[in-house]
C-alpha positions as CSV (number, residue, x, y, z in Angstrom):
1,X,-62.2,-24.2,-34.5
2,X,-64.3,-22.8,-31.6
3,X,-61.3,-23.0,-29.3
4,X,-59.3,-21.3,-32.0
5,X,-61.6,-18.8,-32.5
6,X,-62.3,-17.6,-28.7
7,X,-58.5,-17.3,-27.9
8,X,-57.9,-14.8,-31.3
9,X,-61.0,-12.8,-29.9
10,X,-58.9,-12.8,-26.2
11,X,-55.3,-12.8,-28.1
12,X,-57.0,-8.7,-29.4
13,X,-57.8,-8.0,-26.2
14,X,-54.5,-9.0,-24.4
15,X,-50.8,-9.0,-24.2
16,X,-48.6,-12.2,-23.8
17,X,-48.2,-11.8,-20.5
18,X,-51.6,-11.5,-19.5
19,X,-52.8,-14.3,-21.9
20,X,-50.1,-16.3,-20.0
21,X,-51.1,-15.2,-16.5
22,X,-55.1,-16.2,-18.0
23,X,-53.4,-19.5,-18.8
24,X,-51.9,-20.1,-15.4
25,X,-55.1,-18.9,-13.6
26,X,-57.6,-21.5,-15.5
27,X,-55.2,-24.4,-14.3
28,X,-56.4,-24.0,-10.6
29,X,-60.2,-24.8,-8.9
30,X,-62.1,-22.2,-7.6
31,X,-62.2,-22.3,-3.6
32,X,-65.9,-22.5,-2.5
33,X,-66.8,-20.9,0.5
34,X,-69.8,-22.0,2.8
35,X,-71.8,-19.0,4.8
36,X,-70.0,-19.7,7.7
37,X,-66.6,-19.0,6.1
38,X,-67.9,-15.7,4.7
39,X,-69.3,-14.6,8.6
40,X,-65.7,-15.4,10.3
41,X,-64.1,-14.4,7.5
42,X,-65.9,-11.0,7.6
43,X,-65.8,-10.8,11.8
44,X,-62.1,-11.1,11.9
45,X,-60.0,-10.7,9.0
46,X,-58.6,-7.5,7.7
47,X,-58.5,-5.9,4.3
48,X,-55.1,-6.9,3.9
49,X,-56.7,-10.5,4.4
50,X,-59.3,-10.1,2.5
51,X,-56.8,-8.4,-0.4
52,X,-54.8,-11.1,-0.9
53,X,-57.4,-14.0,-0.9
54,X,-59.5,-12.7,-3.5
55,X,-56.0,-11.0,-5.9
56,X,-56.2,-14.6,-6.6
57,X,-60.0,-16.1,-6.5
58,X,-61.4,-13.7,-8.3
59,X,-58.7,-14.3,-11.4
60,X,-59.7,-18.2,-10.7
61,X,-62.8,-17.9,-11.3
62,X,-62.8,-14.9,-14.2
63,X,-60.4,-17.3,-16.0
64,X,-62.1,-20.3,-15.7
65,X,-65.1,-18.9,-17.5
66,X,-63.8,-16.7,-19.8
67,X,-62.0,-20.3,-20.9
68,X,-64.9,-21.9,-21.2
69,X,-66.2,-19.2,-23.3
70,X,-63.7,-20.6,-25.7
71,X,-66.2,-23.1,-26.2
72,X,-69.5,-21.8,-27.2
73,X,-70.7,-22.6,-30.8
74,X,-68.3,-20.3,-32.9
75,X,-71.8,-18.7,-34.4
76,X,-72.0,-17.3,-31.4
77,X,-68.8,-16.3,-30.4
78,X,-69.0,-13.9,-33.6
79,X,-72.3,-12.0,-32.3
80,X,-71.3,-8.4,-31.4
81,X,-73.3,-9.1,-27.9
82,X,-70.7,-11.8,-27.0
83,X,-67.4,-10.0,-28.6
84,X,-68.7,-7.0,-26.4
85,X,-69.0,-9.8,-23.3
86,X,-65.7,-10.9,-23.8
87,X,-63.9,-7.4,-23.9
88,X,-65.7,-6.9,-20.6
89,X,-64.0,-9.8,-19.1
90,X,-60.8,-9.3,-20.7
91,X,-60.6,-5.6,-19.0
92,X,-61.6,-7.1,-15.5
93,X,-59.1,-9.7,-15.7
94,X,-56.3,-7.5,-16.8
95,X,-57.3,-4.7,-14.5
96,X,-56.9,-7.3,-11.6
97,X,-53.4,-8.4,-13.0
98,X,-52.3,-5.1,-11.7
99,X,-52.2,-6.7,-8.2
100,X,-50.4,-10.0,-8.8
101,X,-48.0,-11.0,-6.8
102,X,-45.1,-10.4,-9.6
103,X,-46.1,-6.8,-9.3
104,X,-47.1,-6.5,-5.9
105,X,-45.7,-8.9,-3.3
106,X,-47.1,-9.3,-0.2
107,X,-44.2,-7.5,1.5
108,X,-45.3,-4.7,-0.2
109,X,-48.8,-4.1,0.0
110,X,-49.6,-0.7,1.5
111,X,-52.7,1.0,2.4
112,X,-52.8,3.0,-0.9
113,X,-52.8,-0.7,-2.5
114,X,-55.5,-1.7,-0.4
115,X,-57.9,1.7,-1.3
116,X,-56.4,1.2,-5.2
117,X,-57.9,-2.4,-5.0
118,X,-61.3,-1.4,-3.7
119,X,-61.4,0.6,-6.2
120,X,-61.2,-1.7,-8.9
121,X,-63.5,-4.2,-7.4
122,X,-66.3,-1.4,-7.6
123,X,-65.1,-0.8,-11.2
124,X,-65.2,-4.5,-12.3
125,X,-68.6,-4.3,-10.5
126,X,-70.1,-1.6,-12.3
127,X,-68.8,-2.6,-15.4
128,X,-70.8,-6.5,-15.4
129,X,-73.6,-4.8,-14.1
130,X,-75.2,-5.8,-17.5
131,X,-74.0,-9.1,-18.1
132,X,-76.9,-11.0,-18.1
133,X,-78.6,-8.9,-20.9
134,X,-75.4,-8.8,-22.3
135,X,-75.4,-12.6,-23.0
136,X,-79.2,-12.8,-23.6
137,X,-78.5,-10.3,-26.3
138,X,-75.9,-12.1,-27.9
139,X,-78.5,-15.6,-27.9
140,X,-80.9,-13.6,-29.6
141,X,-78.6,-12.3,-32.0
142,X,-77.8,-16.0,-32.8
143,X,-80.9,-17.3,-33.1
144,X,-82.3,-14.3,-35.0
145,X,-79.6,-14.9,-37.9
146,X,-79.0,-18.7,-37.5
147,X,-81.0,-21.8,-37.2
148,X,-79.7,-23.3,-33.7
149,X,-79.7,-27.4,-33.7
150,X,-80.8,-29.3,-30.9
151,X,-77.7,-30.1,-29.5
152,X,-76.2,-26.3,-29.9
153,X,-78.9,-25.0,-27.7
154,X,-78.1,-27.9,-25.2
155,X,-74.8,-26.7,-25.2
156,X,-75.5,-23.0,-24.6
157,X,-78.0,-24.1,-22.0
158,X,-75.6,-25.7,-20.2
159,X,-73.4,-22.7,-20.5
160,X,-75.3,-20.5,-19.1
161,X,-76.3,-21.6,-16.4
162,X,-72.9,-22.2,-15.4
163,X,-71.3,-18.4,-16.6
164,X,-74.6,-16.9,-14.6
165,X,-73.4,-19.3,-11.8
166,X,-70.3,-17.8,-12.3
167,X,-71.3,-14.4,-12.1
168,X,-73.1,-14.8,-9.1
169,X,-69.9,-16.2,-7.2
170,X,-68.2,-13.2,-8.6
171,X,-70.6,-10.4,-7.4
172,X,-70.9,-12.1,-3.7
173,X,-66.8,-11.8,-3.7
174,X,-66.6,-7.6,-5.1
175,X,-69.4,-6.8,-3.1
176,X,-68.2,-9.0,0.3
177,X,-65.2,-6.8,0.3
178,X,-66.7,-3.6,-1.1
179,X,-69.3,-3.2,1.7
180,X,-66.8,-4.5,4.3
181,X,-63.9,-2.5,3.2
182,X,-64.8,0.3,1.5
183,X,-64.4,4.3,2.6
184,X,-67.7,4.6,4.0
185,X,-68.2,1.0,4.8
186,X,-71.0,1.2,7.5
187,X,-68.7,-0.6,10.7
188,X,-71.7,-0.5,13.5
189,X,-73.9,-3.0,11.7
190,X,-74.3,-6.8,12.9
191,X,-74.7,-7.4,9.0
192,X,-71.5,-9.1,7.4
193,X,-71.3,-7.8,3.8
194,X,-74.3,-8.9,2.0
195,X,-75.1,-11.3,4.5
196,X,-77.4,-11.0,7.4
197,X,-77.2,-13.2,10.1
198,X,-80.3,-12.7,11.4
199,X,-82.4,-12.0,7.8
200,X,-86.5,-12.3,8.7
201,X,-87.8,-14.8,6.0
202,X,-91.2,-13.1,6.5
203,X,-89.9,-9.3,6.2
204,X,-88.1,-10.3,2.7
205,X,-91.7,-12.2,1.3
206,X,-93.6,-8.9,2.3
207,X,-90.8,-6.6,0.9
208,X,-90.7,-9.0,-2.1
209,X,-94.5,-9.3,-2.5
210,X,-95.2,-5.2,-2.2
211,X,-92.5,-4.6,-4.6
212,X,-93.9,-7.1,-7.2
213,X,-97.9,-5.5,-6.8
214,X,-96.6,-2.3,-7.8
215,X,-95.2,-4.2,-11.1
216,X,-98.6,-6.0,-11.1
217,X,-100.7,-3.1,-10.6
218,X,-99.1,-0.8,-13.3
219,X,-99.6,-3.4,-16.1
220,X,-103.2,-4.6,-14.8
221,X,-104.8,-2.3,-12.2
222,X,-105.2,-4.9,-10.2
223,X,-103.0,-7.4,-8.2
224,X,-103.8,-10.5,-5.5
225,X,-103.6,-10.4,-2.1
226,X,-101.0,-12.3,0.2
227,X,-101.7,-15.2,2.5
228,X,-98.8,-16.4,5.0
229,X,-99.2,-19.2,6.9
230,X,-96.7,-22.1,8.6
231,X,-93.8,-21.4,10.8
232,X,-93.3,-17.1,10.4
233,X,-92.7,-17.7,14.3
234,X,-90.4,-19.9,16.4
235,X,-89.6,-19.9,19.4
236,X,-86.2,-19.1,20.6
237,X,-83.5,-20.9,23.0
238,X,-85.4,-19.2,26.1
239,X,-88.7,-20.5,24.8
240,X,-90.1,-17.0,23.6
241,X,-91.7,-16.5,20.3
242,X,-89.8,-14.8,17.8
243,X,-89.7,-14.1,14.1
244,X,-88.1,-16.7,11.9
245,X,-84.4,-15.3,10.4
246,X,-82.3,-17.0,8.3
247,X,-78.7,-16.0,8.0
248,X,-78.4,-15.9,4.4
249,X,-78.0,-12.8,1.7
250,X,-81.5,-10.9,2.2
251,X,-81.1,-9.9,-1.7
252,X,-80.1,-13.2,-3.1
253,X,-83.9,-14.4,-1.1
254,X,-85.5,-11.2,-2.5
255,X,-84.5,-12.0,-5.7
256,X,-86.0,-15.6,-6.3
257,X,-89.1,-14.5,-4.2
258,X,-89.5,-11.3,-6.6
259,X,-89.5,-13.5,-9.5
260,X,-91.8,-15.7,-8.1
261,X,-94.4,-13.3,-6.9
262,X,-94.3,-11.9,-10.5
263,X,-95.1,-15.1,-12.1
264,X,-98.0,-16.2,-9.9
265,X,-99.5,-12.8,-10.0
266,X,-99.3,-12.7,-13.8
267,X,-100.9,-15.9,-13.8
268,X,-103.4,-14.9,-11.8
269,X,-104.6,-12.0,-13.1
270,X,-105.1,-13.3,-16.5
271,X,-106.7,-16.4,-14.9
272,X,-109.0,-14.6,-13.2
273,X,-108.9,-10.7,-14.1
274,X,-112.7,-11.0,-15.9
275,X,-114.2,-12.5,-13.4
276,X,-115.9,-10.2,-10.9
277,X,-115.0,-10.3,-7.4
278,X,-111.9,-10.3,-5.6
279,X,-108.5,-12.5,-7.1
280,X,-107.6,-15.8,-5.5
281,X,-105.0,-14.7,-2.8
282,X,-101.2,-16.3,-3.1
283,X,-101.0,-18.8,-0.3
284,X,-97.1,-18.5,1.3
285,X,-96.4,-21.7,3.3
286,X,-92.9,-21.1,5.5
287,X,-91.1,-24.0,6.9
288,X,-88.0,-24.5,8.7
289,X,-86.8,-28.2,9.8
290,X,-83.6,-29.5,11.1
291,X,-81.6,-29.1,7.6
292,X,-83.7,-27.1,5.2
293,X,-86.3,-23.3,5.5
294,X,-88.9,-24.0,3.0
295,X,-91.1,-22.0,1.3
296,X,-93.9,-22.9,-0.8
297,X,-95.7,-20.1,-3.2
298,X,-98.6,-21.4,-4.1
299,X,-101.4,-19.5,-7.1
300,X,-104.6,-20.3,-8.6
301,X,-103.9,-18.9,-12.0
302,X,-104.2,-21.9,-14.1
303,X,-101.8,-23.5,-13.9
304,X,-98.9,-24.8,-16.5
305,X,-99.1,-27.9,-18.9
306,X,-96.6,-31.0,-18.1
307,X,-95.5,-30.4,-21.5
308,X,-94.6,-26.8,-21.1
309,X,-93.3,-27.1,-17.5
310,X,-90.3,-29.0,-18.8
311,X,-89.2,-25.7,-20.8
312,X,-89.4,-23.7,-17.7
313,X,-86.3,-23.1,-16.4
314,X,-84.8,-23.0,-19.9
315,X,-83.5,-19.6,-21.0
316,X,-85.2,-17.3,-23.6
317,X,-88.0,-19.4,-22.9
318,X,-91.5,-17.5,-21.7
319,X,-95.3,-17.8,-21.9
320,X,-95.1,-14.2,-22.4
321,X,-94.7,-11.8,-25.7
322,X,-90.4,-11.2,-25.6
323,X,-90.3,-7.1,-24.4
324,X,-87.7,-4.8,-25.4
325,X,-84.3,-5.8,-24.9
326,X,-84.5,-1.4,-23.9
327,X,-87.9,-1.1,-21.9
328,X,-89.0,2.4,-20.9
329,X,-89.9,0.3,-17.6
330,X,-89.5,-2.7,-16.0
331,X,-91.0,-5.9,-17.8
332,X,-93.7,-8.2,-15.9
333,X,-92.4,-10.8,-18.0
334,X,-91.3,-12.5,-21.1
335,X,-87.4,-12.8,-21.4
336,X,-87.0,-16.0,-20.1
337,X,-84.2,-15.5,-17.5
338,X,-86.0,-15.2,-14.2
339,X,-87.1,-18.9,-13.3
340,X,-83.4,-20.1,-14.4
341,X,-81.6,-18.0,-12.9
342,X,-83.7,-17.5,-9.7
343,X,-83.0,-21.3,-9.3
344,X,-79.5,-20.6,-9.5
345,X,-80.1,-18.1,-6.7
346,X,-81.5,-20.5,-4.9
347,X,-78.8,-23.6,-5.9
348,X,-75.8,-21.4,-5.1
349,X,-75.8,-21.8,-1.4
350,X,-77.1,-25.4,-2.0
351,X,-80.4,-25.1,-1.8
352,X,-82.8,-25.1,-4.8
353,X,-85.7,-24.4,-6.7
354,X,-88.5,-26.8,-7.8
355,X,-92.2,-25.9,-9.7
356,X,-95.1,-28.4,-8.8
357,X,-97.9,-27.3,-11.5
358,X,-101.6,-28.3,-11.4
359,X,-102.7,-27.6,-14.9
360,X,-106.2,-26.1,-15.0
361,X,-105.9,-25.0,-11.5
362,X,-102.7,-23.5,-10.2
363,X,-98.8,-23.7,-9.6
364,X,-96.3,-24.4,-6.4
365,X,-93.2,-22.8,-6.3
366,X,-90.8,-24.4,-3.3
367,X,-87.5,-22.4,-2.9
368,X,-85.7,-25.0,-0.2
369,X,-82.4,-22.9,1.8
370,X,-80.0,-24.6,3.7
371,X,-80.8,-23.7,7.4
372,X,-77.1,-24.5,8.8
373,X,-74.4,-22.4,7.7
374,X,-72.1,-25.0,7.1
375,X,-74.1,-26.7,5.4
376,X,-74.3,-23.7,2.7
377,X,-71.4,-23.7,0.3
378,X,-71.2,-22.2,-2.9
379,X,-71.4,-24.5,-6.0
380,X,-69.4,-23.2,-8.6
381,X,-68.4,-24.2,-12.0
382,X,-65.1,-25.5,-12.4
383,X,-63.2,-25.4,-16.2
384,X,-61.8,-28.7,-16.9
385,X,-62.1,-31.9,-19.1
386,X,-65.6,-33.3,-17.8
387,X,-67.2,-30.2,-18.4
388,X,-65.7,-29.5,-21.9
389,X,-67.1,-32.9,-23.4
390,X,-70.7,-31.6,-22.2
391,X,-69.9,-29.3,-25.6
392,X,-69.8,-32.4,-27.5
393,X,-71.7,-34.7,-26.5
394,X,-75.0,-35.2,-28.6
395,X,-76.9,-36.9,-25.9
396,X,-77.6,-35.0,-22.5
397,X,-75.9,-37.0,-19.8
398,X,-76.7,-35.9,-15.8
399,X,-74.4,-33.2,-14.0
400,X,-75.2,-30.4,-11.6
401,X,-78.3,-28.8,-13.7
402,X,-80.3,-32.4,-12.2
403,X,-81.3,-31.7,-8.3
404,X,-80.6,-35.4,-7.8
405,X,-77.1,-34.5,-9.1
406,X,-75.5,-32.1,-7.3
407,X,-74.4,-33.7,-4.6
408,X,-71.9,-35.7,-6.5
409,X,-70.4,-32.3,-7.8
410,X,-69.5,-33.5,-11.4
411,X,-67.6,-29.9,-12.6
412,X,-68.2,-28.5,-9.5
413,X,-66.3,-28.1,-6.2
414,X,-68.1,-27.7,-2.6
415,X,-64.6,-27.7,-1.3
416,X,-61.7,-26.0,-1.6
417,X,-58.8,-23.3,0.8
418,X,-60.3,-21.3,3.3
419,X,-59.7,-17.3,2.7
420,X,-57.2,-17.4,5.2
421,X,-55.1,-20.4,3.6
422,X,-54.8,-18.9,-0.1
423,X,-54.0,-22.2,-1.5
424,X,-55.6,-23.3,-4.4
425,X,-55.7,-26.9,-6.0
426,X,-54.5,-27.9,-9.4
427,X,-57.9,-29.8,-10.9
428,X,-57.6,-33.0,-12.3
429,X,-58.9,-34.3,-15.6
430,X,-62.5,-35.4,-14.0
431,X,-64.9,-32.4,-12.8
């Protein structure tokens, strides 16, 4: 019935041959990339190369979703939120049928082609742009109208974090391209799209840290101070000191380190905002070993209960009153989105996201980055048998979500063509 029910809400939105070309599409894996691949990629290929990779990744991994869509709870498929969600997808996925290769060959790809491509990248990108309240909406339409069992919300927890996985994939692909390729694309930069090869972990914590004051400030007149310590400084191949860089998307770091600077300040203020005297400072620990930059966020504001801490990273779960779905200005907190899917910033290049809470005293938060390029591929949901029985099952059974787990990619792919290959691999019936 849920099956049934997702493919009439698609079968409004489509023709036959796009339903069939949706069809084809969800029969191949996604190709993950690693940061490396992204930096040649970006160096040396050209549009045209770019073009005809992602005419066919980016309806892999639309279609892969938007079949597993098909299997949310049917409840839910009927909220408006969701329909709304679905139409989006449907007009990304039909807009980009405009440049398969039935319509366009390769042959005859010109440079109109190329700009009328670009184009609809930035369209498909503006159009998600609200996804993730989107789909928040649409939960909280459910559970506002229907009691949710246990094992439904296990199942739409799973979900998520795989479509917000998803859509994270997506948005490095449209805005790769857009910001290498587009009209005004900036050409004397040593920045490859959204990655930068030489991104200053310290810079992003300060630029994350101000940014999340002035949040603090405006809700409570009053926010902590910062304390960095560890290895800000390393020294180079000619043995001088210099600041420690990552090569890594500076937003995808801002992001997690935003949300986590938000939380401990929070925490600290209402922790400590009676008291007189100055607040407990946030203690930053940076660490980069052979394999892994760490850095550990560490508060004094009270810390979380063991109990509570296992609802964390659980969506539309917060400590904090829910705000307006439509705030007249940015919310310190209370959705329930920004420890999930900061950790899924944080797991998409392979690295992750872990809390380590003192209850009565305080909280660590250690985001771990891979420091080798290589080593940083994308882990991406893949559409197939082993992740649809996660929608059935009644007892939770490990996969990706456990840390311990990831490695043995169950649904997920670390590998996969390069961009300058295009081949793709049929999946199999195990994920």
């Amino acid at each position: 019935m849920r099956i049934t029910l997702g493919m009439r809400n698609f079968s409004k939105m489509l023709d036959t041959r796009t339903l069939n070309l949706l069809e084809t599409y969800s029969g191949f894996n996604p190709s993950a990339l690693n940061i490396q691949k992204f930096l040649d990629f970006g160096r040396t290929a050209s549009e045209e190369d770019s073009f005809k990779f992602l005419r066919e990744e980016i309806p892999v991994r639309l279609s892969n979703i938007m079949k597993e869509i098909n299997l949310l709870p049917g409840n839910l498929l009927h909220m408006p939120s969701v329909f709304t969600l679905q139409d989006w997808y449907s007009q990304s996925f039909r807009d980009l049928m405009e440049f398969d290769k039935d319509k366009l060959p390769d042959s005859d790809v010109d440079a109109e082609d190329l700009a009328n491509f670009c184009q609809t990248l930035k369209t498909i990108q503006a159009r998600h742009t609200n996804v993730v309240q989107m789909m928040a909406q649409g939960v909280l339409e459910l559970k506002d109208s229907h009691q949710v069992d246990n094992q439904t919300d296990m199942a739409i927890q799973y979900f998520l974090d795989r479509f917000y996985m998803n859509r994270i994939s997506l948005r490095m692909l449209l805005h790769q391209h857009i910001m290498l390729f587009e009209p005004d694309a900036d050409k004397d930069t040593n920045v490859i799209g959204m990655i930068n090869p030489n991104c200053k972990v310290k810079g992003v914590i300060n630029e994350a840290f101000q940014a999340a004051t002035i949040l603090c400030e405006d809700y409570y007149d009053r926010a902590p101070e910062i304390d960095i310590k560890g290895q800000t400084l390393i020294k180079n191949a000619a043995g001088k000191k210099v600041p420690l860089s990552l090569c890594y998307p500076p937003s995808h770091l801002y992001h997690i380190l935003y949300e986590l600077f938000k939380n401990s300040m929070r925490a600290t203020v209402e922790k400590h905002g009676k008291c007189s005297g100055d607040l407990p400072e946030i203690e930053v620990l940076v660490a980069k070993g052979e394999h892994d930059v760490s850095i550990r966020i560490s508060d004094q504001g009270g810390g979380i209960p063991r109990h509570i801490t296992d609802h964390m990273f659980q969506y539309l779960y917060s400590t904090a009153p829910r705000p307006s779905m439509s705030p007249t200005k940015a919310p310190l907190a209370g959705y329930g989105y920004g420890l999930p899917l900061s950790r899924l910033y944080a797991r998409y290049f392979h690295g992750d996201l872990i809390l380590n809470s003192y209850d009565g005293y305080g909280t660590d938060a250690v985001v771990y980055l891979k420091a080798l390029t290589n080593d940083a591929t994308e882990l991406l949901p893949v559409f197939n048998k082993s992740s649809t029985k996660k929608y059935k099952a009644a007892i939770p059974t490990a996969d990706w979500t456990d840390p311990t787990f990831c490695g043995q990619n169950r649904g997920f792919t670390p590998s996969g063509s390069s961009p300058s290959s295009g081949k793709k691999k049929i999946q199999g019936t195990s994920g």
